[in-house]
N, C-alpha and C positions, 0 to 999 in steps of 0.2 A: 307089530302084530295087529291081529286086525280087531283085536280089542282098545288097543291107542289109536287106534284111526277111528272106528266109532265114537271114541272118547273125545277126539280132538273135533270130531264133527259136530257133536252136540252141541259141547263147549261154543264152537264160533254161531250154530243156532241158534241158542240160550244169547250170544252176546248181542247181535242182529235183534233178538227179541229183545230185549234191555235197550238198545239206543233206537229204535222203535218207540219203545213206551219214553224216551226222553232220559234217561239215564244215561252219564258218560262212558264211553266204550272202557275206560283205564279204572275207572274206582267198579265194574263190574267184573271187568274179567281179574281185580285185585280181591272182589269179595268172594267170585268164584272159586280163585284160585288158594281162601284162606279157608278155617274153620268155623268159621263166625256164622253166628246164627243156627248150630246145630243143635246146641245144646236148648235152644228154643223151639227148631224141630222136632226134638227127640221127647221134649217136655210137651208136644203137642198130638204126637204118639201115643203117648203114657195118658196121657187124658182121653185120648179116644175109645182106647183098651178098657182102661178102666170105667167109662159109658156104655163098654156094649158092640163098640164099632170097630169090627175086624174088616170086614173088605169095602172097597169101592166101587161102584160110587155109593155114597152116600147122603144125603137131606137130612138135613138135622132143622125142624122147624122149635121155633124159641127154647133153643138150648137144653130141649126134652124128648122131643117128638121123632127119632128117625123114622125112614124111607127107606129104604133098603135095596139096591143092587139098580141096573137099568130100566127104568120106566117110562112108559111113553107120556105125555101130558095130562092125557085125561087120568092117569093114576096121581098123579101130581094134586089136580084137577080134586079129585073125589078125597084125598087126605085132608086139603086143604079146609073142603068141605065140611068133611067131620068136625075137624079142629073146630072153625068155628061155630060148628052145632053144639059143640055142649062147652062152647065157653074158654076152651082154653086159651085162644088166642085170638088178638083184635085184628078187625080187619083192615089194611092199609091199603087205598089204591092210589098206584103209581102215579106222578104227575103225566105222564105221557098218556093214560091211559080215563083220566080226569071226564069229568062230563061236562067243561066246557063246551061252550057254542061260541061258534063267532060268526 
């Protein structure tokens, strides 16, 4: 059916990504193919729901602060802003992004 052919295509996707990221092709497509780690999903569900957070995408800045559905940078940009205008959250900047000079 061409719902197990979609199925099957994913799957060898999802595997290619996995030995990509350095994972063995055999302990993925054995974790793919088990139930493991659902019940961490599902516990990861139940905490979002119970936050506030029904659809994605979603920005959760320190663990209080969502963002809510697709935005471009500069809304990213101007949250962020806020945030640290009145305090809630410290400002990190990236090493890549550092004010090195060489």
């Amino acid at each position: 059916t061409e719902y197990r052919r979609q199925r099957q295509m994913c799957i060898r996707d999802s595997l290619d990504v996995a030995v990509e990221a350095g994972l063995d092709r055999a302990d993925a497509a054995a974790f793919l193919a088990s139930d493991r780690g659902c019940s961490d999903v599902a516990a990861r569900i139940r905490s979002y729901y119970d936050h506030g957070i029904w659809t994605t995408p979603v920005v959760v800045f320190d663990n209080k602060f969502p963002l809510f559905g697709a935005v471009d940078a500069s809304a990213v940009r101007d949250a962020v802003e806020q945030l640290l205008d009145i305090g809630e959250v410290d400002a990190v900047m990236p090493a890549a992004h550092s004010s090195q000079t060489t």
